[in-house]
The first five atom37 places (N, CA, C, CB, O) and aatype in JSON, in Angstrom:
{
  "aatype": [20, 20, 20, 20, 20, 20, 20, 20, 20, 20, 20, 20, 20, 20, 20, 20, 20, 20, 20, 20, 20, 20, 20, 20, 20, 20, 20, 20, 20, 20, 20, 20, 20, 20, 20, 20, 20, 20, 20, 20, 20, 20, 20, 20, 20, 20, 20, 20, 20, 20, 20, 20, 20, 20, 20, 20, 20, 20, 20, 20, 20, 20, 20, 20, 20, 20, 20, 20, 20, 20, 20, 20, 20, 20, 20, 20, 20, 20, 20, 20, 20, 20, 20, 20, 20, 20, 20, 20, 20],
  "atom_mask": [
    [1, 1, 1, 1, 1],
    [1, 1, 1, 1, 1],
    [1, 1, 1, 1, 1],
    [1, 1, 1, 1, 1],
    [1, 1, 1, 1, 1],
    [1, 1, 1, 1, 1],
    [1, 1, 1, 1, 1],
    [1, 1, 1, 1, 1],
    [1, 1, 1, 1, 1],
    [1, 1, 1, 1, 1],
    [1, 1, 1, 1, 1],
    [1, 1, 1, 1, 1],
    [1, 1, 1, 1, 1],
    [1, 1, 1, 1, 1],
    [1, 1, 1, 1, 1],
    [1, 1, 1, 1, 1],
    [1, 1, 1, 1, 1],
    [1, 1, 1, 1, 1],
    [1, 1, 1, 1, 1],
    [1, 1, 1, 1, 1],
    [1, 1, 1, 1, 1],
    [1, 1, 1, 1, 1],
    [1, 1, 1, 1, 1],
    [1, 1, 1, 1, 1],
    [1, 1, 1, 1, 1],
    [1, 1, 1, 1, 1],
    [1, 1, 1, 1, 1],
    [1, 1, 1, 1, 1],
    [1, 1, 1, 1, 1],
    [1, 1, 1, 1, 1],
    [1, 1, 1, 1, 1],
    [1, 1, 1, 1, 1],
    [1, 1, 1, 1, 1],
    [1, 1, 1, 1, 1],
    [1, 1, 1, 1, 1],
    [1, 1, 1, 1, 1],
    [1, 1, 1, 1, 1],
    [1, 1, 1, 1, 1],
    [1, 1, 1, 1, 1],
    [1, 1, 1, 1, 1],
    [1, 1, 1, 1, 1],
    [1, 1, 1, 1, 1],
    [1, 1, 1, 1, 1],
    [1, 1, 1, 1, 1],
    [1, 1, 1, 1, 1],
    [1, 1, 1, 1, 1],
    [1, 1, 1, 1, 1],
    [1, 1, 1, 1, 1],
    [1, 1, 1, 1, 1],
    [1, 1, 1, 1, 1],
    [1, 1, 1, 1, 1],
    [1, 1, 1, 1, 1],
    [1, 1, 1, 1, 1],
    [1, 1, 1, 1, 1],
    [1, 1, 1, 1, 1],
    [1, 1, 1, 1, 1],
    [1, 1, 1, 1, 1],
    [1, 1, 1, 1, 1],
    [1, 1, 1, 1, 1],
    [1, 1, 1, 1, 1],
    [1, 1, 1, 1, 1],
    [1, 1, 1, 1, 1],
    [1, 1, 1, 1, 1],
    [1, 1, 1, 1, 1],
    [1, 1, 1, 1, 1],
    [1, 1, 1, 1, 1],
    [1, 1, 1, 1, 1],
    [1, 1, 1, 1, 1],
    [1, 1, 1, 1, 1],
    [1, 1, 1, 1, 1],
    [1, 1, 1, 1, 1],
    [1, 1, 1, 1, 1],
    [1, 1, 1, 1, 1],
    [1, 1, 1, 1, 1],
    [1, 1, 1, 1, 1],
    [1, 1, 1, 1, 1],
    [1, 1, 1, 1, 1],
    [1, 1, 1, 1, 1],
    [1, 1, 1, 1, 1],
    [1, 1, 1, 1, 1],
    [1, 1, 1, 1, 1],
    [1, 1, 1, 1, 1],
    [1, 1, 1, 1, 1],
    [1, 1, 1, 1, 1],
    [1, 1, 1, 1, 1],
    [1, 1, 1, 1, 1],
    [1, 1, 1, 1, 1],
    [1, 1, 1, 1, 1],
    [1, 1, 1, 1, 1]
  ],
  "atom_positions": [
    [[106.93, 94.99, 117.36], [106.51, 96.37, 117.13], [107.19, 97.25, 118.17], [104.96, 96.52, 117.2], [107.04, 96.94, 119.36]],
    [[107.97, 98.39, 117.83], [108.39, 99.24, 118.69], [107.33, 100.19, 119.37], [109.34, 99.89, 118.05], [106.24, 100.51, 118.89]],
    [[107.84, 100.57, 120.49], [106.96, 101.73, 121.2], [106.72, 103.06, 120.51], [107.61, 102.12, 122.48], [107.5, 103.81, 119.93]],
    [[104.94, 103.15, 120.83], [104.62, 104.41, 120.23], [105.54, 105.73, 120.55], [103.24, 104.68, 120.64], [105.46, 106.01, 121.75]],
    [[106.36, 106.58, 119.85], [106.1, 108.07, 120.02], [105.24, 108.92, 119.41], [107.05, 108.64, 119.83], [104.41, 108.7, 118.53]],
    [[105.55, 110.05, 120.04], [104.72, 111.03, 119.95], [104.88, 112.57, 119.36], [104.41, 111.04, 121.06], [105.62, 113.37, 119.93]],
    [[104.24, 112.88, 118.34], [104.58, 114.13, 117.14], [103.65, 114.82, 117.3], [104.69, 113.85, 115.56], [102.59, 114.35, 117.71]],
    [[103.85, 116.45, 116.92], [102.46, 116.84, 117.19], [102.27, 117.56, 115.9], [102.17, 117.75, 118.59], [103.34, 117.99, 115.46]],
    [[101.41, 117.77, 115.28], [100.79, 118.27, 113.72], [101.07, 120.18, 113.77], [98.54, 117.77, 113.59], [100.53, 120.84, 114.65]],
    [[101.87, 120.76, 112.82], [101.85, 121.58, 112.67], [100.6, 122.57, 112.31], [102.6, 121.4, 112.2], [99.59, 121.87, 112.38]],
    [[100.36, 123.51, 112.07], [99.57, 124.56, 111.54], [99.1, 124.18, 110.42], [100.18, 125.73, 111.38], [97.93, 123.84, 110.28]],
    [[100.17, 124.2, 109.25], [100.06, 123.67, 107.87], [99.7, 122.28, 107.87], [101.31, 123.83, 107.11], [99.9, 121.81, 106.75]],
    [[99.18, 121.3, 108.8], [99.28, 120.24, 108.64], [100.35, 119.25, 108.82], [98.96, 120.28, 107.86], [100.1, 118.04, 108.73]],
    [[101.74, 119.77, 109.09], [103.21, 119.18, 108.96], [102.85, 118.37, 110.1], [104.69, 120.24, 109.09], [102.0, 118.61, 110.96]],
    [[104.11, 116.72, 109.92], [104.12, 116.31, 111.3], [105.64, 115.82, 111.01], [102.85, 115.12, 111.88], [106.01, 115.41, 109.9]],
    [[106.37, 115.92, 112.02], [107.65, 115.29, 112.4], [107.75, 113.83, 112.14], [107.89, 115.5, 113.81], [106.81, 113.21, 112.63]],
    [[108.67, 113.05, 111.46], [108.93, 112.01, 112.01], [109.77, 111.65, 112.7], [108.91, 111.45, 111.49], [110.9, 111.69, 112.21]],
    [[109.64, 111.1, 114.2], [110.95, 111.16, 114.78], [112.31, 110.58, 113.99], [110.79, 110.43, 116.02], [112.45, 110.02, 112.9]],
    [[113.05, 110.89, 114.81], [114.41, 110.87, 113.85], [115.03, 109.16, 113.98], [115.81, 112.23, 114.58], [115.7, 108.55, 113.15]],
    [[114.59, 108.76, 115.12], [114.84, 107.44, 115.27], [114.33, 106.53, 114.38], [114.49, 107.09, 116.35], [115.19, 105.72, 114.03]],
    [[113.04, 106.34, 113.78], [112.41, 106.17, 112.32], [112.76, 106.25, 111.21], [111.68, 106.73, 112.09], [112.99, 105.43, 110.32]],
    [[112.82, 107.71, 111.33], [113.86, 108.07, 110.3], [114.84, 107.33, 109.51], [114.54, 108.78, 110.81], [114.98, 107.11, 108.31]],
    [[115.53, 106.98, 110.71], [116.77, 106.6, 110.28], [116.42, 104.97, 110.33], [118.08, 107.21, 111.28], [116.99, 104.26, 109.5]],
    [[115.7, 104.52, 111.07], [115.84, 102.77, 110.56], [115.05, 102.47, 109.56], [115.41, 101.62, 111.63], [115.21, 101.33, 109.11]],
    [[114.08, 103.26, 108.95], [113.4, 103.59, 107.41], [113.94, 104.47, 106.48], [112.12, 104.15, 107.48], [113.37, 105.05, 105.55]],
    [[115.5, 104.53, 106.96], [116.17, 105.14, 105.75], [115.39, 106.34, 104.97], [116.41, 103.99, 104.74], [115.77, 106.68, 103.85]],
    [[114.32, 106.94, 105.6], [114.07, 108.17, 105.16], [114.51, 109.22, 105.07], [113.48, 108.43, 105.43], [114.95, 109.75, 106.09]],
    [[114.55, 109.8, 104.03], [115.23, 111.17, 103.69], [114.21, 112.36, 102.92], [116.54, 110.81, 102.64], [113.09, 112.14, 102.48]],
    [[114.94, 113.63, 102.89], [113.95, 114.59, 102.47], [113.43, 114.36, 101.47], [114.29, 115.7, 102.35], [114.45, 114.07, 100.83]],
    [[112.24, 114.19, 100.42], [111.59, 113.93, 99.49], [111.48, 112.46, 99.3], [112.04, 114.59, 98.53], [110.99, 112.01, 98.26]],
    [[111.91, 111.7, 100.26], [110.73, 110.51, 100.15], [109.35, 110.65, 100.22], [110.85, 109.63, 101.12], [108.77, 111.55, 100.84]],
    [[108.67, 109.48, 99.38], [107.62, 109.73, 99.05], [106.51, 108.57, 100.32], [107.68, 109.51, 97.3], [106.74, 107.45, 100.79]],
    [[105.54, 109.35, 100.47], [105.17, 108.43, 101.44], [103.37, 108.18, 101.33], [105.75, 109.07, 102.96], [102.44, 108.98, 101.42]],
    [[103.42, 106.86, 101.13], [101.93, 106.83, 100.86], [100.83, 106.86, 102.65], [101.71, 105.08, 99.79], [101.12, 106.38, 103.75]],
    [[99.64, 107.6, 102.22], [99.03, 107.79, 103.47], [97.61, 106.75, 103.35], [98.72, 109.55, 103.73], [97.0, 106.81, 102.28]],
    [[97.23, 106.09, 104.1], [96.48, 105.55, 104.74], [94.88, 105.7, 105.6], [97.25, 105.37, 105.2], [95.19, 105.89, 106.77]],
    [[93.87, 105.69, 105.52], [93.29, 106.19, 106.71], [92.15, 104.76, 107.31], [92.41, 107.84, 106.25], [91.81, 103.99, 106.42]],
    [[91.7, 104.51, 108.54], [90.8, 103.93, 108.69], [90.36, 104.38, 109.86], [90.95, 102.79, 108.54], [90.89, 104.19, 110.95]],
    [[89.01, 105.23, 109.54], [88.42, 105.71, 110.86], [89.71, 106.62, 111.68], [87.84, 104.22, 111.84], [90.47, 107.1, 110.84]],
    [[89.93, 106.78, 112.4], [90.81, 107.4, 113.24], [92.36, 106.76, 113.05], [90.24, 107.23, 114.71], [92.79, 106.65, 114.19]],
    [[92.97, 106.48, 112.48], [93.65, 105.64, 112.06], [94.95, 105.95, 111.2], [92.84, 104.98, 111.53], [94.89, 105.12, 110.3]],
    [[95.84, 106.54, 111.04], [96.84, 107.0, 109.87], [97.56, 105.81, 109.54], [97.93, 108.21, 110.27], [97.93, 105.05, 110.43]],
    [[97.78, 105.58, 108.41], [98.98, 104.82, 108.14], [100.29, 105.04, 106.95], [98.4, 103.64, 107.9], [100.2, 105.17, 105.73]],
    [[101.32, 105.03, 107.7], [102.25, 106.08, 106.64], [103.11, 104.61, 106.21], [103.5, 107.78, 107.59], [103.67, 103.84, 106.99]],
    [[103.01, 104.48, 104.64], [104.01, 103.96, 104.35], [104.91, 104.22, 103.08], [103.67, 102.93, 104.45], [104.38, 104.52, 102.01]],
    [[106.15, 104.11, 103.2], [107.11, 104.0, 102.19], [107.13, 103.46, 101.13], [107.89, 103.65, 102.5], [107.27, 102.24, 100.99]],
    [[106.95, 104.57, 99.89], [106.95, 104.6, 98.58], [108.11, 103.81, 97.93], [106.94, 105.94, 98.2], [109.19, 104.36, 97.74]],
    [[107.9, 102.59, 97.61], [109.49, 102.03, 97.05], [109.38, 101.9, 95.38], [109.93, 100.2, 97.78], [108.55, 101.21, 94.79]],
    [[110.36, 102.67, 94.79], [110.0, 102.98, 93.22], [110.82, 102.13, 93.09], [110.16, 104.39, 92.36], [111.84, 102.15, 93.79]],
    [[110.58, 101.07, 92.08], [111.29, 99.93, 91.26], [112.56, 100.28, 90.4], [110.27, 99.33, 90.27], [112.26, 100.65, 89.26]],
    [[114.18, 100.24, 90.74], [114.81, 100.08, 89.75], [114.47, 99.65, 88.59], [115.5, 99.59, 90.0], [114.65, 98.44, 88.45]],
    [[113.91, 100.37, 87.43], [113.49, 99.78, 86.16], [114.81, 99.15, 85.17], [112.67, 101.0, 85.38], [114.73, 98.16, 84.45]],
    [[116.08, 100.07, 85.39], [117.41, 99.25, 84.95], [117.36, 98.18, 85.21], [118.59, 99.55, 85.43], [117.3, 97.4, 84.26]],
    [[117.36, 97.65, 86.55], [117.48, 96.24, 87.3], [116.44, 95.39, 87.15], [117.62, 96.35, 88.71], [116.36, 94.29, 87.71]],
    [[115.57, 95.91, 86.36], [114.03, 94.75, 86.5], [114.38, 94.42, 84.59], [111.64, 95.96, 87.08], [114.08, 93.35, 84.05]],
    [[114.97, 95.42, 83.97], [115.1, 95.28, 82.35], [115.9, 93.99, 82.55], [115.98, 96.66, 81.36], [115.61, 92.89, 82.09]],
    [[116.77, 94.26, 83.19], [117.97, 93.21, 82.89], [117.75, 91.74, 83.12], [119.18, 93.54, 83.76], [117.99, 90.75, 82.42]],
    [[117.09, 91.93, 84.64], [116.28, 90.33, 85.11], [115.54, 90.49, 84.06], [115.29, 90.02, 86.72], [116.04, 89.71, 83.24]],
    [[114.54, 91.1, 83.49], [113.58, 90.5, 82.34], [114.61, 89.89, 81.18], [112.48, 91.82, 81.61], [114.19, 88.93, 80.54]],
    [[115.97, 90.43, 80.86], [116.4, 89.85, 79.92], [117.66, 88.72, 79.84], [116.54, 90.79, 79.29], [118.22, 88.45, 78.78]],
    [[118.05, 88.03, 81.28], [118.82, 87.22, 81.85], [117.64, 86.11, 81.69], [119.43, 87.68, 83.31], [117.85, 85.09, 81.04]],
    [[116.11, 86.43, 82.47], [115.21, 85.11, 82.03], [115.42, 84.87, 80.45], [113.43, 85.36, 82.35], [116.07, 83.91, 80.04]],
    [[114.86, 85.77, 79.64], [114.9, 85.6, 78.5], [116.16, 84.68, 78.07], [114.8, 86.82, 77.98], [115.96, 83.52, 77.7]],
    [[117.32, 85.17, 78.12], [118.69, 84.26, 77.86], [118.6, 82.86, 78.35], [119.98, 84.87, 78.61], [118.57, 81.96, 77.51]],
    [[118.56, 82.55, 79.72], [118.32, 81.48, 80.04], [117.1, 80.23, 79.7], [118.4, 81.83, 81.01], [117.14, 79.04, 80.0]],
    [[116.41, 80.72, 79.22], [114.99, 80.07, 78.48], [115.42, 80.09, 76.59], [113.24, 81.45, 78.93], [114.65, 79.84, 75.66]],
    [[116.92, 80.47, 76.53], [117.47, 80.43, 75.1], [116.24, 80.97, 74.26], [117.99, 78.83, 74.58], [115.78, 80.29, 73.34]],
    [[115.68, 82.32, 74.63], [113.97, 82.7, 73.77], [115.15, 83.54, 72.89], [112.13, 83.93, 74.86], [116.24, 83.94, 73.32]],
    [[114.52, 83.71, 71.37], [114.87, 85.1, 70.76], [113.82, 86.03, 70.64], [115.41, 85.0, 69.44], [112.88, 86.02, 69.86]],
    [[114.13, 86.85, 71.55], [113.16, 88.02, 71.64], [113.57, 89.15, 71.86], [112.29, 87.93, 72.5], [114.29, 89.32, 72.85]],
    [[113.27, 90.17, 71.06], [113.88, 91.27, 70.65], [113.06, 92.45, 72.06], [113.49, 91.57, 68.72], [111.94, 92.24, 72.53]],
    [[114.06, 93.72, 72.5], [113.61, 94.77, 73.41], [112.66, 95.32, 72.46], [114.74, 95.83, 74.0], [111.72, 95.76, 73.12]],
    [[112.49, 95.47, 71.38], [111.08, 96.09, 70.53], [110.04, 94.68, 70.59], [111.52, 96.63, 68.5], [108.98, 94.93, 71.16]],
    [[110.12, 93.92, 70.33], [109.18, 92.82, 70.7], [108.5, 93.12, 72.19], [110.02, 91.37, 70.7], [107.37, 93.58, 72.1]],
    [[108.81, 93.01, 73.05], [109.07, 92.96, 73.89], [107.85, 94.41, 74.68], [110.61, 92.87, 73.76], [106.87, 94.27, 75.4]],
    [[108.48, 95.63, 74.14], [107.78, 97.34, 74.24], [106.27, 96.91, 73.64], [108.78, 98.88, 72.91], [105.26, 97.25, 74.26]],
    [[106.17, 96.05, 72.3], [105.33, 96.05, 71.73], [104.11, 95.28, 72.57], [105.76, 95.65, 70.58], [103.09, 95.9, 72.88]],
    [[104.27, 94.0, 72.87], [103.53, 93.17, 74.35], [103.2, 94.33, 75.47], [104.83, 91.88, 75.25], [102.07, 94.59, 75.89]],
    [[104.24, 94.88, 75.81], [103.9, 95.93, 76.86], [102.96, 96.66, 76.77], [104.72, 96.72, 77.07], [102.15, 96.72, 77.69]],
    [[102.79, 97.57, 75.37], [102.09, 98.22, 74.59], [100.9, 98.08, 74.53], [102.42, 98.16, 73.67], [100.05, 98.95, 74.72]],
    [[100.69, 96.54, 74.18], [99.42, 95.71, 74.05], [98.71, 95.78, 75.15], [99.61, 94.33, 73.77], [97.6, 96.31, 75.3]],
    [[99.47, 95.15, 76.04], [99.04, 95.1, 77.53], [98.25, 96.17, 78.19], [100.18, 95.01, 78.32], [97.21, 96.05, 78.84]],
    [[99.06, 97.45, 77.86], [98.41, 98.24, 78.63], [97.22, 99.15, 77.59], [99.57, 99.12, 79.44], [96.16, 99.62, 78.01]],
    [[97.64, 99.23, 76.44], [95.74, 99.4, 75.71], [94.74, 98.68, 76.35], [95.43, 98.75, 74.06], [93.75, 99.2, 76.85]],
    [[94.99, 97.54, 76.35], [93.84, 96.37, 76.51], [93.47, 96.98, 77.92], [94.39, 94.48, 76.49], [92.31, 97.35, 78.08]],
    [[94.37, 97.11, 78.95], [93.85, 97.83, 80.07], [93.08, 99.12, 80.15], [94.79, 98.02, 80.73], [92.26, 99.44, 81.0]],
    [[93.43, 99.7, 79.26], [92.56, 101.47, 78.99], [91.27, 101.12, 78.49], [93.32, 102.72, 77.59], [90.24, 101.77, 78.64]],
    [[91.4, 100.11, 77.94], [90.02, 100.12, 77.04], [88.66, 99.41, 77.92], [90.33, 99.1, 75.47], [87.45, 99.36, 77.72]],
    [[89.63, 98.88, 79.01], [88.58, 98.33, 80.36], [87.76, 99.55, 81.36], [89.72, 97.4, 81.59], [87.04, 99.21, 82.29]]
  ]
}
């Protein structure tokens, strides 16, 4: 764990992140950052949104390799399913 610094909270609520952070969390303007609390406590962490291109493709390289025929509408339709069945919980 690196050594604490120290930011101080704007007016509006704003706080700095130092820049040293910054930069070894590859943060940039409109990253998204999830907040945390326990008792006195903040915890800021980094929003990582899933390449959905890159997760289609691994979903459909398994598929190839398991020789399945299963169609991308097959496929939406399970999804589909999936997440009704979840709403309806």
């Amino acid at each position: 764990m690196s050594e604490a610094e120290v930011t101080i909270m704007s007016e509006k609520g704003q706080v700095v992140i130092p820049h040293t952070l910054r930069k070894e969390l590859k943060l940039t303007p409109k990253t998204k950052l999830l907040v945390y609390r326990k008792d006195d406590l903040l915890i800021l962490k980094k929003l990582e949104i899933p390449d959905l291109e890159k997760e289609w493709d691994e979903v459909f390289a398994m598929i190839a390799k398991k020789n399945l025929n299963i169609s991308e509408e097959e496929i939406q339709q399970e999804i589909d399913a999936v997440r009704a069945e979840k709403r309806r919980r």
